[in-house]
mmCIF file of the protein (N, C-alpha, C, O) and its ligand, coordinates in Angstrom:
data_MODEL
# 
_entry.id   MODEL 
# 
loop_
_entity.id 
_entity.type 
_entity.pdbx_number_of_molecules 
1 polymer     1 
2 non-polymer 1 
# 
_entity_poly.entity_id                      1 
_entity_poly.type                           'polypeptide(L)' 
_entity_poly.nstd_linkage                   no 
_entity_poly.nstd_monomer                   no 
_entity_poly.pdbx_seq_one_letter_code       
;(UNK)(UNK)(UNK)(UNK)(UNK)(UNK)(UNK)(UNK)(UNK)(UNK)(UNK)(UNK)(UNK)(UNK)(UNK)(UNK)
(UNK)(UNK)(UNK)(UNK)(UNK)(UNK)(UNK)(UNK)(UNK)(UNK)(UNK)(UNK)(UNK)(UNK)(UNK)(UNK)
(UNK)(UNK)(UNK)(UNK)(UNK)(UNK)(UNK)(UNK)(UNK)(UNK)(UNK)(UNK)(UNK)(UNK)(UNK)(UNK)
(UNK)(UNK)(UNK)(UNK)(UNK)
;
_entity_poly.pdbx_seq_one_letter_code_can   XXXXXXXXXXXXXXXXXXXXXXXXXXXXXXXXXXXXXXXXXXXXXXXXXXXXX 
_entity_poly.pdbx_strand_id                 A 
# 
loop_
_entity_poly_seq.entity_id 
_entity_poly_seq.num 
_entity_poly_seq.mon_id 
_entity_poly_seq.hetero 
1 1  UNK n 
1 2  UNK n 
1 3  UNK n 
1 4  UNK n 
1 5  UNK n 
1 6  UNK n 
1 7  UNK n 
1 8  UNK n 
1 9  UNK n 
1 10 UNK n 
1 11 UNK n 
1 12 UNK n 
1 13 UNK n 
1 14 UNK n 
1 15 UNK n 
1 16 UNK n 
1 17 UNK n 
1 18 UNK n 
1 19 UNK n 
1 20 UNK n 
1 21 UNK n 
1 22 UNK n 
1 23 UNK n 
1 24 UNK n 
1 25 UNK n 
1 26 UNK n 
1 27 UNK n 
1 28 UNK n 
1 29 UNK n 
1 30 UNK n 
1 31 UNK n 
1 32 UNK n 
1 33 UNK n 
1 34 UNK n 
1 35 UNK n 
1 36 UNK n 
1 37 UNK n 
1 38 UNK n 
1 39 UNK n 
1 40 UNK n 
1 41 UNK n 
1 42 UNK n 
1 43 UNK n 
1 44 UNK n 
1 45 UNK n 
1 46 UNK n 
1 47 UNK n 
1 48 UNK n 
1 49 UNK n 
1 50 UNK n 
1 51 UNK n 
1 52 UNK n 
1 53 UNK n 
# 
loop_
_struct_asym.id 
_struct_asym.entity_id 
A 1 
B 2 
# 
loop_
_chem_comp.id 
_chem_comp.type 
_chem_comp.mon_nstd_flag 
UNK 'L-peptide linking' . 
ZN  non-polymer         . 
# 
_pdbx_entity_nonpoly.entity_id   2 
_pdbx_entity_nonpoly.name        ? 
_pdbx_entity_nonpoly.comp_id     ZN 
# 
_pdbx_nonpoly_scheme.asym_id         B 
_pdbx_nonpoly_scheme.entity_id       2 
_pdbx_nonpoly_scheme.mon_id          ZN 
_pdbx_nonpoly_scheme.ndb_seq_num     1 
_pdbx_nonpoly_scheme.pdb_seq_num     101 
_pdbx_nonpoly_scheme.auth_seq_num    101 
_pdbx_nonpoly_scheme.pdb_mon_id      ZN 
_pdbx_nonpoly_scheme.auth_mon_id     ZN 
_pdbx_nonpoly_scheme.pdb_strand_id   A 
_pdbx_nonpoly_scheme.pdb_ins_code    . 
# 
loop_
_atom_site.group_PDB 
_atom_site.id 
_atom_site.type_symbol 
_atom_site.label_atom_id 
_atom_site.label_alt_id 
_atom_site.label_comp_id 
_atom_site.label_asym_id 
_atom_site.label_entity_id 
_atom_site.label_seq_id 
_atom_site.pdbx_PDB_ins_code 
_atom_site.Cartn_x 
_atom_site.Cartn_y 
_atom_site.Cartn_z 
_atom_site.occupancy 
_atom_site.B_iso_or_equiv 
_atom_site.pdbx_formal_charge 
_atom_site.auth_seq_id 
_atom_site.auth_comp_id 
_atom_site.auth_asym_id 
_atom_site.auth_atom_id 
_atom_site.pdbx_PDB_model_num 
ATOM   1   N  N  . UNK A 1 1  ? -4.398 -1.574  -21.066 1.00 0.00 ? 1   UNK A N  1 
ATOM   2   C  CA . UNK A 1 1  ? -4.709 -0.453  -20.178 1.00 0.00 ? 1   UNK A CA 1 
ATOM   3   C  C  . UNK A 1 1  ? -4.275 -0.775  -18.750 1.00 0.00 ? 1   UNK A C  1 
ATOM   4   O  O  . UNK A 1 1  ? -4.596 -1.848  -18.241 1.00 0.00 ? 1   UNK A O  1 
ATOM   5   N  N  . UNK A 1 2  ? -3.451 0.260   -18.005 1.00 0.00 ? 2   UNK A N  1 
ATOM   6   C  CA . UNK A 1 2  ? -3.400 -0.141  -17.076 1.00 0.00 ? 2   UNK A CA 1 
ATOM   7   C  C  . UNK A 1 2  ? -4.091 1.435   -15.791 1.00 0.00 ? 2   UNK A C  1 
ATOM   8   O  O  . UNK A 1 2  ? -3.733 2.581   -15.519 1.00 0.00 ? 2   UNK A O  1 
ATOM   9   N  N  . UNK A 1 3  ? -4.872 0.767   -15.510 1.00 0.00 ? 3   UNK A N  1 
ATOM   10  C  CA . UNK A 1 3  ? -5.967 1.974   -14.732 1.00 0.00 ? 3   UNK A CA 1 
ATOM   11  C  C  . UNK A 1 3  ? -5.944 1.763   -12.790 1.00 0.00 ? 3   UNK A C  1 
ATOM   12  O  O  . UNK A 1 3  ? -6.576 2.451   -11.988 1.00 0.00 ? 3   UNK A O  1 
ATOM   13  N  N  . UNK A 1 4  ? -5.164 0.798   -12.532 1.00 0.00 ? 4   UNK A N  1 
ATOM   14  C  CA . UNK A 1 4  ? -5.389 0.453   -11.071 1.00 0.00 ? 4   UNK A CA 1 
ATOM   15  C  C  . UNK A 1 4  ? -3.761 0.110   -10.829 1.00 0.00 ? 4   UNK A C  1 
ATOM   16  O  O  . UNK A 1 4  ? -3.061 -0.458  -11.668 1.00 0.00 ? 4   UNK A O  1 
ATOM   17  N  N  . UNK A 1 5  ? -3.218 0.655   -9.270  1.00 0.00 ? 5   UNK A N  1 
ATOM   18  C  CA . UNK A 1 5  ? -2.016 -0.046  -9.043  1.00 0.00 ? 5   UNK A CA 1 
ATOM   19  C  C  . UNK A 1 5  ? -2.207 -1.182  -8.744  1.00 0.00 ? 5   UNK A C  1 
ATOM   20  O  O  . UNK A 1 5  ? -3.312 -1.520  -8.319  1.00 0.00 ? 5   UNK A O  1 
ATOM   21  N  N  . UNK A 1 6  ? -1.130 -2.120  -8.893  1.00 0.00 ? 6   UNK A N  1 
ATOM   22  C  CA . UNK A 1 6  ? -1.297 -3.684  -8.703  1.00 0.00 ? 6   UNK A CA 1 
ATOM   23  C  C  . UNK A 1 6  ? -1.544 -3.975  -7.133  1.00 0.00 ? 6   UNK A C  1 
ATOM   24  O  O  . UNK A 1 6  ? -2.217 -4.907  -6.692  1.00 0.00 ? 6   UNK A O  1 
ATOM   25  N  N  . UNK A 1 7  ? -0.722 -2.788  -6.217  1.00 0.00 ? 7   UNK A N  1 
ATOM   26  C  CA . UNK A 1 7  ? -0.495 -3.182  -4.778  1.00 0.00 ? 7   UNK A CA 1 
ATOM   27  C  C  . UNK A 1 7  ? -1.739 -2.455  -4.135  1.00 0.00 ? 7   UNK A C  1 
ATOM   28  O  O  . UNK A 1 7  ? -2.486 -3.197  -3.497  1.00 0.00 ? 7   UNK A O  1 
ATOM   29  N  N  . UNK A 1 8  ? -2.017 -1.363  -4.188  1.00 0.00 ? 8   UNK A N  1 
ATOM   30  C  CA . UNK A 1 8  ? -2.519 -0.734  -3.438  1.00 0.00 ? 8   UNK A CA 1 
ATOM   31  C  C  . UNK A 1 8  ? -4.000 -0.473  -4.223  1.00 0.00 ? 8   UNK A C  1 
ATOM   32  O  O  . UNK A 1 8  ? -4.952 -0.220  -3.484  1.00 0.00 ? 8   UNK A O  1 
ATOM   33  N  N  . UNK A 1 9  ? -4.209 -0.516  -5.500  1.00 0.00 ? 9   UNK A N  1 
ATOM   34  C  CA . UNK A 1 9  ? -5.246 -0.737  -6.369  1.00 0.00 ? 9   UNK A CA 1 
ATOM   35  C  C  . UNK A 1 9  ? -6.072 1.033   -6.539  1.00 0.00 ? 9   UNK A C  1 
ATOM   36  O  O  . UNK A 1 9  ? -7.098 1.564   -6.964  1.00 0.00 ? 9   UNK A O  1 
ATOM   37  N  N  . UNK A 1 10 ? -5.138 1.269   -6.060  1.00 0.00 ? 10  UNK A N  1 
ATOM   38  C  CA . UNK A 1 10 ? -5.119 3.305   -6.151  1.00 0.00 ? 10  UNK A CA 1 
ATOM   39  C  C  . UNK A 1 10 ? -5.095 3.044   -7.943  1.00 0.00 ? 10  UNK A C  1 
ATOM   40  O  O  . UNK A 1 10 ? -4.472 2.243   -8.640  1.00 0.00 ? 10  UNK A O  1 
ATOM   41  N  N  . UNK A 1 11 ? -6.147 4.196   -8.287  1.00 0.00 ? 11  UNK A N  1 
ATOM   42  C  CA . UNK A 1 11 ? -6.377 4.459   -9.855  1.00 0.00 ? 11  UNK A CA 1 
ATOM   43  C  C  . UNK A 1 11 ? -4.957 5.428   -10.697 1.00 0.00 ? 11  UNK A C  1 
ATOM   44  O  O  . UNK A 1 11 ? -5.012 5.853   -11.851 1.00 0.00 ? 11  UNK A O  1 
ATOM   45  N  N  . UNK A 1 12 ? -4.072 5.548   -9.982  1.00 0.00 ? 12  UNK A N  1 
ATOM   46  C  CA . UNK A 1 12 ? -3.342 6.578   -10.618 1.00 0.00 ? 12  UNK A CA 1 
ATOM   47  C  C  . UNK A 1 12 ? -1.600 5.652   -10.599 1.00 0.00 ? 12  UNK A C  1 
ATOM   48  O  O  . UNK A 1 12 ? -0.579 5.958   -9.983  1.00 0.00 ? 12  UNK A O  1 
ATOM   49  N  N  . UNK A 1 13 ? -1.833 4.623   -11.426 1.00 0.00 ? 13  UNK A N  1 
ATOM   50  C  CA . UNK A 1 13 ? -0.804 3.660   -11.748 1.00 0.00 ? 13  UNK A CA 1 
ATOM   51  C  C  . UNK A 1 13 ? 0.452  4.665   -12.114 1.00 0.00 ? 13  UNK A C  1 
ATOM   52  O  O  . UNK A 1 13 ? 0.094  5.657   -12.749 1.00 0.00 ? 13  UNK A O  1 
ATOM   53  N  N  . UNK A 1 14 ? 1.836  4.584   -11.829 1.00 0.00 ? 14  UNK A N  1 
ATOM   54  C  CA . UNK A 1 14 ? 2.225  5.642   -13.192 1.00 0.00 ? 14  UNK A CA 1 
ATOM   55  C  C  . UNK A 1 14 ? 3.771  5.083   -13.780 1.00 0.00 ? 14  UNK A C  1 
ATOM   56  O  O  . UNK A 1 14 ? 4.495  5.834   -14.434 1.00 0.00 ? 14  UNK A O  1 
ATOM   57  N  N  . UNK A 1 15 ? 4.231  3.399   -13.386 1.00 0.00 ? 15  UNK A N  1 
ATOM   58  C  CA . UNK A 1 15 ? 5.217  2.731   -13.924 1.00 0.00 ? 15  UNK A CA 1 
ATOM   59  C  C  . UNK A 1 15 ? 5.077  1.352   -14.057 1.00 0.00 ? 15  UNK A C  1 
ATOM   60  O  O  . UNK A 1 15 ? 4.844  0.606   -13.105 1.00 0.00 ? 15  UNK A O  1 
ATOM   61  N  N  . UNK A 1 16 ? 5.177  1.088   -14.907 1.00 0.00 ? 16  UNK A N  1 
ATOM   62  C  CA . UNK A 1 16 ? 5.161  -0.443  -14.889 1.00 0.00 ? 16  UNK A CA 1 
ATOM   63  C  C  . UNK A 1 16 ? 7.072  -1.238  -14.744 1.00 0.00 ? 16  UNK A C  1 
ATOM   64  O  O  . UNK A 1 16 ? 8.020  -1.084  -15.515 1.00 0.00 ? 16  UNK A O  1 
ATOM   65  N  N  . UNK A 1 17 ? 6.990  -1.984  -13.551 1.00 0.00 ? 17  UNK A N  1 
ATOM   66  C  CA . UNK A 1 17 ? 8.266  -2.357  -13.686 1.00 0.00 ? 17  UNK A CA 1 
ATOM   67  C  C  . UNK A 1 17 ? 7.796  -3.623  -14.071 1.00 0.00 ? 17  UNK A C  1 
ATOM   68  O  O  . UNK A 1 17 ? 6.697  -4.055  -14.417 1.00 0.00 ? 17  UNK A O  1 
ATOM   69  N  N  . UNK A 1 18 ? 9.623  -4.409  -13.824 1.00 0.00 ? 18  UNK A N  1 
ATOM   70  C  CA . UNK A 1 18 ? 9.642  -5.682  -13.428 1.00 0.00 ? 18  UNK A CA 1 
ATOM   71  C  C  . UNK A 1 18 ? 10.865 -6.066  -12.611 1.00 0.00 ? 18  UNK A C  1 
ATOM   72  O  O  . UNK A 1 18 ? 12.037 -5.696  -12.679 1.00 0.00 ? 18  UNK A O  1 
ATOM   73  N  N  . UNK A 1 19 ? 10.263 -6.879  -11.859 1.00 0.00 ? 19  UNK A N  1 
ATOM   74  C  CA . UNK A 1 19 ? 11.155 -7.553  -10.453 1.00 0.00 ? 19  UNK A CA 1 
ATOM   75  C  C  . UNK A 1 19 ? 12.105 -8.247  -11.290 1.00 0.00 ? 19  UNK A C  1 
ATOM   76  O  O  . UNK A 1 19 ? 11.955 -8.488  -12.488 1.00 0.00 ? 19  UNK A O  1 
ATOM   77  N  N  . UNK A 1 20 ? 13.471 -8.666  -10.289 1.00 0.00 ? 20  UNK A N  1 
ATOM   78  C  CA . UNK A 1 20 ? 14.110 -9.588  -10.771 1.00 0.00 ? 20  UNK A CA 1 
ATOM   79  C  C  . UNK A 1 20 ? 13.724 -10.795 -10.862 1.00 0.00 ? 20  UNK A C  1 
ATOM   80  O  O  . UNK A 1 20 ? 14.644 -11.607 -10.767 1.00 0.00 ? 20  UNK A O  1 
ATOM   81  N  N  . UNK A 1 21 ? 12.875 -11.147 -10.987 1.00 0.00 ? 21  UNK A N  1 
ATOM   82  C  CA . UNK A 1 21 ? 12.254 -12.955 -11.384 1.00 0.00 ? 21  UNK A CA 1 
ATOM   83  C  C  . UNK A 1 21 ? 11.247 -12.553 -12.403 1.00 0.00 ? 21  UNK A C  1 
ATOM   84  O  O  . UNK A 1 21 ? 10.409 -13.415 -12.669 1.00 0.00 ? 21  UNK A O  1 
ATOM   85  N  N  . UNK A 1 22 ? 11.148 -11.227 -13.127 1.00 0.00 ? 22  UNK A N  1 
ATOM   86  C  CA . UNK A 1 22 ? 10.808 -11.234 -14.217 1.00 0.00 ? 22  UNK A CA 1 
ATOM   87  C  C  . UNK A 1 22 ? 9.162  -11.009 -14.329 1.00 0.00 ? 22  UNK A C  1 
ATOM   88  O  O  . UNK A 1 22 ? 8.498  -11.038 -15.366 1.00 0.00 ? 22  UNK A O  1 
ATOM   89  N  N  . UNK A 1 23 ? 8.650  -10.757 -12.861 1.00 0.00 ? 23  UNK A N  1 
ATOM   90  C  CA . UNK A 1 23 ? 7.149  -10.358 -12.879 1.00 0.00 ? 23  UNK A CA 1 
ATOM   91  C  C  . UNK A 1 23 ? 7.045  -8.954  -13.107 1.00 0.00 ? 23  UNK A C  1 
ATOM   92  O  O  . UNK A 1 23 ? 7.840  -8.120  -12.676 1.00 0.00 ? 23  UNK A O  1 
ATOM   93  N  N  . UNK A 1 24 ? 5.738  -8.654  -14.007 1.00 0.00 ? 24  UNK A N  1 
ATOM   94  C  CA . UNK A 1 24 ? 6.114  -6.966  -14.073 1.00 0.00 ? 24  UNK A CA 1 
ATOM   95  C  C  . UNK A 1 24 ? 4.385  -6.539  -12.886 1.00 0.00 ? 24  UNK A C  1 
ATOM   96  O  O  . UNK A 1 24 ? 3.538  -7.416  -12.716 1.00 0.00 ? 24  UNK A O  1 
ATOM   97  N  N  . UNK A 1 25 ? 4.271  -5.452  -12.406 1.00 0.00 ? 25  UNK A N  1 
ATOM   98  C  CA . UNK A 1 25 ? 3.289  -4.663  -11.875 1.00 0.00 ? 25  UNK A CA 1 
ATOM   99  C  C  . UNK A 1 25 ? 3.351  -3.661  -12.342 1.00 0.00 ? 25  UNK A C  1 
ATOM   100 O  O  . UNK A 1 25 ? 4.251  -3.294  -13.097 1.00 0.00 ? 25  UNK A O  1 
ATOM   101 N  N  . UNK A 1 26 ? 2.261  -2.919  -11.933 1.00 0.00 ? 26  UNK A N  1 
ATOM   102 C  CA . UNK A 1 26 ? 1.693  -1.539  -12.895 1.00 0.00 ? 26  UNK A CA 1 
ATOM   103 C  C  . UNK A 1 26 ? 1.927  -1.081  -11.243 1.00 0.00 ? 26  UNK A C  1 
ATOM   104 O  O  . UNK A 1 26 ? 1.582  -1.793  -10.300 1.00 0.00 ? 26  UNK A O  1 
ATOM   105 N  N  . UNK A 1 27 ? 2.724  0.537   -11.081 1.00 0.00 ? 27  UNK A N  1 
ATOM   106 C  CA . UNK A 1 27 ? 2.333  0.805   -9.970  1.00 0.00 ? 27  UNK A CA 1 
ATOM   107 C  C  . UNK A 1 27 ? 2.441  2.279   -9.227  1.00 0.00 ? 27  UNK A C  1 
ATOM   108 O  O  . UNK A 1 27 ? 3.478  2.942   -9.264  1.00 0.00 ? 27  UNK A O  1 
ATOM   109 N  N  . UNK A 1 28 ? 1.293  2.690   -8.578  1.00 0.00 ? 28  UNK A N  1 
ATOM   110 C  CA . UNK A 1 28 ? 1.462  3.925   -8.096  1.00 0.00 ? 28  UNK A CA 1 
ATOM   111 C  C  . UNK A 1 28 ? 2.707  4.584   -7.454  1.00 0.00 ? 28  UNK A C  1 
ATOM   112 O  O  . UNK A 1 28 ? 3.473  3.932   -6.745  1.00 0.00 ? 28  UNK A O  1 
ATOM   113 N  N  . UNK A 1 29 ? 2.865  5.754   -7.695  1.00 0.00 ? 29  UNK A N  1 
ATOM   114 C  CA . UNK A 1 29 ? 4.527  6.743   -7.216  1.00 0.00 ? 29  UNK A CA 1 
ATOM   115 C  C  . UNK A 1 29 ? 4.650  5.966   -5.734  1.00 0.00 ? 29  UNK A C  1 
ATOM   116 O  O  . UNK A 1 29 ? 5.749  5.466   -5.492  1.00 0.00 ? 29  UNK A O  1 
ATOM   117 N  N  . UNK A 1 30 ? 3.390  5.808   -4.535  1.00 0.00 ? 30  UNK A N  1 
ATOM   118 C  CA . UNK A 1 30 ? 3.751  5.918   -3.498  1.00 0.00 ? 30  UNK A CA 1 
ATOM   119 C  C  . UNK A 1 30 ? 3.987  4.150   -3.162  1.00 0.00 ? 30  UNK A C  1 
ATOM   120 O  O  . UNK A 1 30 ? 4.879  4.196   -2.315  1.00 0.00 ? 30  UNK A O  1 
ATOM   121 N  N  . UNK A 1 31 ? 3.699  2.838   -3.352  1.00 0.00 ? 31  UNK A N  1 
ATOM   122 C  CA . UNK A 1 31 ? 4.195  1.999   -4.095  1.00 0.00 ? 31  UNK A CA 1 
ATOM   123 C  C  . UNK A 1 31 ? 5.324  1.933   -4.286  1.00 0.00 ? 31  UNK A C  1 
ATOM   124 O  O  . UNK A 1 31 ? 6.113  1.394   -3.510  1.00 0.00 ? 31  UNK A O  1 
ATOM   125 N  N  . UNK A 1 32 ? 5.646  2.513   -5.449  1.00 0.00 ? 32  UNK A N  1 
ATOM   126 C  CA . UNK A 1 32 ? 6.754  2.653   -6.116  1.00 0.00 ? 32  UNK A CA 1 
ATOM   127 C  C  . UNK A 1 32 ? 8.416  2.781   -5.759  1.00 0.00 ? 32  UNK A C  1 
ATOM   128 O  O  . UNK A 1 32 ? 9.459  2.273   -6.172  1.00 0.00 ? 32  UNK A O  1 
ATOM   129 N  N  . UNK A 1 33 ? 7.920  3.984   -4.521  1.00 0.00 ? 33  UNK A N  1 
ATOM   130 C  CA . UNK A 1 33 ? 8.902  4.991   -4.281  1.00 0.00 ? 33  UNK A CA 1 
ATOM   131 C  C  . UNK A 1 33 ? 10.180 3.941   -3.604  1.00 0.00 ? 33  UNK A C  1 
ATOM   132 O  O  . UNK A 1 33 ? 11.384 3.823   -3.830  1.00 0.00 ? 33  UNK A O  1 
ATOM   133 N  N  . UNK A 1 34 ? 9.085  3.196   -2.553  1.00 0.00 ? 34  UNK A N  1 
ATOM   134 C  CA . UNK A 1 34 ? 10.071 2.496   -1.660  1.00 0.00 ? 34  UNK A CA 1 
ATOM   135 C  C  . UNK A 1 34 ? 10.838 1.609   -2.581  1.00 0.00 ? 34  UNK A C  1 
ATOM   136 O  O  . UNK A 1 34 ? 11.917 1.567   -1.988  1.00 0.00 ? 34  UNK A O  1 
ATOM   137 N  N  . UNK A 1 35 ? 10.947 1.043   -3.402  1.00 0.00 ? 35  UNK A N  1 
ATOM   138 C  CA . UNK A 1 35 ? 11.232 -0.422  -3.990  1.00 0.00 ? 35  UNK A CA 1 
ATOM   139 C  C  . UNK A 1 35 ? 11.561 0.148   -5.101  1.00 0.00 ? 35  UNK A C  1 
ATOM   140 O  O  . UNK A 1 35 ? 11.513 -0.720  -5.973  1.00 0.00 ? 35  UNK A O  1 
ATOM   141 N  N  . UNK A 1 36 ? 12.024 1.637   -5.755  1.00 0.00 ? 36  UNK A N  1 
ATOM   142 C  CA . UNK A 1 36 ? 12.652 1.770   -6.813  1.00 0.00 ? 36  UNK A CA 1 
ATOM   143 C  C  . UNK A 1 36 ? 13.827 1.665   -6.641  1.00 0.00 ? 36  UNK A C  1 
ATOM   144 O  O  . UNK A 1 36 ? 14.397 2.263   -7.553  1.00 0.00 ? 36  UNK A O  1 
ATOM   145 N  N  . UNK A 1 37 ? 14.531 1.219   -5.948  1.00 0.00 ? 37  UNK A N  1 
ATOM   146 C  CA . UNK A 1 37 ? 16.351 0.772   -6.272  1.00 0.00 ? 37  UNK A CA 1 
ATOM   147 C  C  . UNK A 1 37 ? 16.077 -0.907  -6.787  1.00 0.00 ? 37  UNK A C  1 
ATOM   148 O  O  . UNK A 1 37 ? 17.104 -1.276  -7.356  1.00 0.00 ? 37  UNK A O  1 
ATOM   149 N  N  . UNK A 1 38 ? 15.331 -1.701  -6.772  1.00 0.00 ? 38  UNK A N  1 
ATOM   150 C  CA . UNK A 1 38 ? 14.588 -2.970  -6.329  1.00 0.00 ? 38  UNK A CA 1 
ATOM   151 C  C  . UNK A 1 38 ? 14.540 -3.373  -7.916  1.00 0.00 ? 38  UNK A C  1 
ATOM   152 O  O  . UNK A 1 38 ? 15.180 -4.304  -8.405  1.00 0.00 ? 38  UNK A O  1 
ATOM   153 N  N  . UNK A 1 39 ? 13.650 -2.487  -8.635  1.00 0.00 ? 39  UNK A N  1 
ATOM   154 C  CA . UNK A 1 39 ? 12.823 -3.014  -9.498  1.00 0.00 ? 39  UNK A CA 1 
ATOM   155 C  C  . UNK A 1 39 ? 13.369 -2.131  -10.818 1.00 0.00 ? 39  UNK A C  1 
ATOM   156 O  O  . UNK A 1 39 ? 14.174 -1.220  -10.625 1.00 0.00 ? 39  UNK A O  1 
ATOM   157 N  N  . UNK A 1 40 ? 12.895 -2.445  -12.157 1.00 0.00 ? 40  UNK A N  1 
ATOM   158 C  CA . UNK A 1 40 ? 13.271 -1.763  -13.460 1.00 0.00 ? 40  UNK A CA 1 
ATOM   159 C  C  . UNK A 1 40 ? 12.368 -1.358  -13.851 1.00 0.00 ? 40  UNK A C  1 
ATOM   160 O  O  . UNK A 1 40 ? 11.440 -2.127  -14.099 1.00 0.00 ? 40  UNK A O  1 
ATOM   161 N  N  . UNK A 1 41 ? 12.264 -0.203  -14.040 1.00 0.00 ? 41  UNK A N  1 
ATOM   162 C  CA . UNK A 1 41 ? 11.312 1.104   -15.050 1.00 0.00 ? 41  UNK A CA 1 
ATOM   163 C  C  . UNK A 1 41 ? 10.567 0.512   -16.233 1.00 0.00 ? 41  UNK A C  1 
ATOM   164 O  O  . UNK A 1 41 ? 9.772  1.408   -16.517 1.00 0.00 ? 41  UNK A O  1 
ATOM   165 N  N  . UNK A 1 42 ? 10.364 -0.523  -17.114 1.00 0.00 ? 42  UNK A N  1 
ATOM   166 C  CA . UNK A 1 42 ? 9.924  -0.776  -17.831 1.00 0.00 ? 42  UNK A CA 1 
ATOM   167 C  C  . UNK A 1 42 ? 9.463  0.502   -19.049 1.00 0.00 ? 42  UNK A C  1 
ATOM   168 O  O  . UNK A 1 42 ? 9.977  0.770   -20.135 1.00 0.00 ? 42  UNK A O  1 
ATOM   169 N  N  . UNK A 1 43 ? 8.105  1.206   -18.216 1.00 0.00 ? 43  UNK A N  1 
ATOM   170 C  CA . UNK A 1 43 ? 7.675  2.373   -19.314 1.00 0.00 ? 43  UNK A CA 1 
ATOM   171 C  C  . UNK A 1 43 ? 7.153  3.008   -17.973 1.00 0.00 ? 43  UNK A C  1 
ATOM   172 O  O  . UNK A 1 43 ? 7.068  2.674   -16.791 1.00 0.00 ? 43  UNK A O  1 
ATOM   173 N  N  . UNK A 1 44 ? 6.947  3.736   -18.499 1.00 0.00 ? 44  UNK A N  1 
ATOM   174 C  CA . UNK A 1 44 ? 5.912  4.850   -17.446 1.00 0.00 ? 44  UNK A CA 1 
ATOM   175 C  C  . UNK A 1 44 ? 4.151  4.688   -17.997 1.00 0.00 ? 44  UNK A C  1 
ATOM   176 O  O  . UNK A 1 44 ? 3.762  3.925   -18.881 1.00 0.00 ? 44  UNK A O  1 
ATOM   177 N  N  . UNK A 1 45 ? 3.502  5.411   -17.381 1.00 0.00 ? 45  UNK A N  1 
ATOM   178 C  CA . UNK A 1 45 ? 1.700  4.943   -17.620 1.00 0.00 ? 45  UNK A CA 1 
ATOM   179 C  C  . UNK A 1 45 ? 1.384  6.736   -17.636 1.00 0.00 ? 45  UNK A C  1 
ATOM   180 O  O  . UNK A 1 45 ? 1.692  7.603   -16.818 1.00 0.00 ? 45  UNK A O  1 
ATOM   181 N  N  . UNK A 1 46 ? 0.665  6.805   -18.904 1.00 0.00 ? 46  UNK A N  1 
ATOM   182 C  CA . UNK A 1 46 ? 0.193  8.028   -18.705 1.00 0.00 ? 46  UNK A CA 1 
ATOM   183 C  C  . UNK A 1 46 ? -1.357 8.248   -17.933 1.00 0.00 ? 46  UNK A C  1 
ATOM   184 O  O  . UNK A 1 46 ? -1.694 7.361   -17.148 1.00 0.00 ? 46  UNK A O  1 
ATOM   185 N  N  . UNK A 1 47 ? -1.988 9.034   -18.079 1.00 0.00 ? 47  UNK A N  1 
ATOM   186 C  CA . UNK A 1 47 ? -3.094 9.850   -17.149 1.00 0.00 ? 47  UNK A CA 1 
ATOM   187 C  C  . UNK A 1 47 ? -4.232 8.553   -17.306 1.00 0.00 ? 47  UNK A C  1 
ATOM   188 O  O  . UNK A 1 47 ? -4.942 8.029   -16.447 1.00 0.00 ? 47  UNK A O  1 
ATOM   189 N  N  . UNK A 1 48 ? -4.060 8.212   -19.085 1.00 0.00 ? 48  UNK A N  1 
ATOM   190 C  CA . UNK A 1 48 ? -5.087 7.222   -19.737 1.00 0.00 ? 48  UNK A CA 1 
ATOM   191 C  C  . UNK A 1 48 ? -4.825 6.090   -19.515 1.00 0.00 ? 48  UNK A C  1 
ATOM   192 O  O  . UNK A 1 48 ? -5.532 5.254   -20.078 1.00 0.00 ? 48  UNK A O  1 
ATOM   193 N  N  . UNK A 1 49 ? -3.542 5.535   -18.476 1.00 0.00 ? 49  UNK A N  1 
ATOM   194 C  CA . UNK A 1 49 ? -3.517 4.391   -18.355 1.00 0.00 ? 49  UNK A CA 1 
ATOM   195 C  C  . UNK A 1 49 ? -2.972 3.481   -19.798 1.00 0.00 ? 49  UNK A C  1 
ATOM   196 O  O  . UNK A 1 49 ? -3.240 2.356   -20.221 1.00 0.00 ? 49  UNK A O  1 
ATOM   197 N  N  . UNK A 1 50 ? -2.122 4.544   -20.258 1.00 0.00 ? 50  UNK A N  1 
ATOM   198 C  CA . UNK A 1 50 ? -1.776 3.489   -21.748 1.00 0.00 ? 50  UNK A CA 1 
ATOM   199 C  C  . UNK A 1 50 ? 0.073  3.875   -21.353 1.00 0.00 ? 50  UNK A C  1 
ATOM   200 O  O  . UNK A 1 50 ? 0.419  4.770   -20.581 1.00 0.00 ? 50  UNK A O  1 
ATOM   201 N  N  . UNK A 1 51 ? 0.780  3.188   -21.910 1.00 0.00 ? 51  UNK A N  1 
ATOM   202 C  CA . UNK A 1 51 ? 1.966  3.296   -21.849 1.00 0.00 ? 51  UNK A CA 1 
ATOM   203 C  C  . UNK A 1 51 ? 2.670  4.356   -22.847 1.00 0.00 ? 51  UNK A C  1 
ATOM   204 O  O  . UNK A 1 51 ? 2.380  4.385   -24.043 1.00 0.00 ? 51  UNK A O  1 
ATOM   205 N  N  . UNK A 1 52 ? 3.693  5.290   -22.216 1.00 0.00 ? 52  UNK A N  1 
ATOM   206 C  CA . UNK A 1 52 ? 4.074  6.243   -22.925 1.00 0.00 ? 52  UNK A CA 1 
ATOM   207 C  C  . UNK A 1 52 ? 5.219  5.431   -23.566 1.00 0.00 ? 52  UNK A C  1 
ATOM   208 O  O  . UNK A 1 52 ? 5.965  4.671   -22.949 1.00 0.00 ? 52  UNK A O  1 
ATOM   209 N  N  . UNK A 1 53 ? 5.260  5.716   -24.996 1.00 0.00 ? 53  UNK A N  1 
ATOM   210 C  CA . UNK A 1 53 ? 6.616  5.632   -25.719 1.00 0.00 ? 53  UNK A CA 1 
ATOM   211 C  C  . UNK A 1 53 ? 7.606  6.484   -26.168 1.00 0.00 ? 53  UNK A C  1 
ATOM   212 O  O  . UNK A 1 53 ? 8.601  6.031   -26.734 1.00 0.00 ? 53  UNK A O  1 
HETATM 213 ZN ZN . ZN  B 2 .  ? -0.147 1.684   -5.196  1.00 0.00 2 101 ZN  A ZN 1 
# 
């Protein structure tokens, strides 16, 4: 489950990437936004905090 962003710890997580050294975070759009050229999409997080497939 992922229910909290990693950075900002805002409840509305909605991607899980991973950095190039291979760490992943769960993390809110606003988070996100800046550092998406940065990082890889992994999955997205739905409403429930479970990963969409
Ligand atoms: Zn956040």
């Amino acid at each position: 489950m992922f229910t909290h962003c990693d950075r900002c710890g805002n409840d509305h997580p909605g991607q899980l990437v991973r950095h190039d050294d291979g760490a992943q975070e769960a993390l809110c759009f606003t988070c996100w936004n800046p550092i998406r050229g940065t990082v890889k999409v992994l999955n997205w997080i739905n409403k429930h905090g479970k990963l969409q497939f």
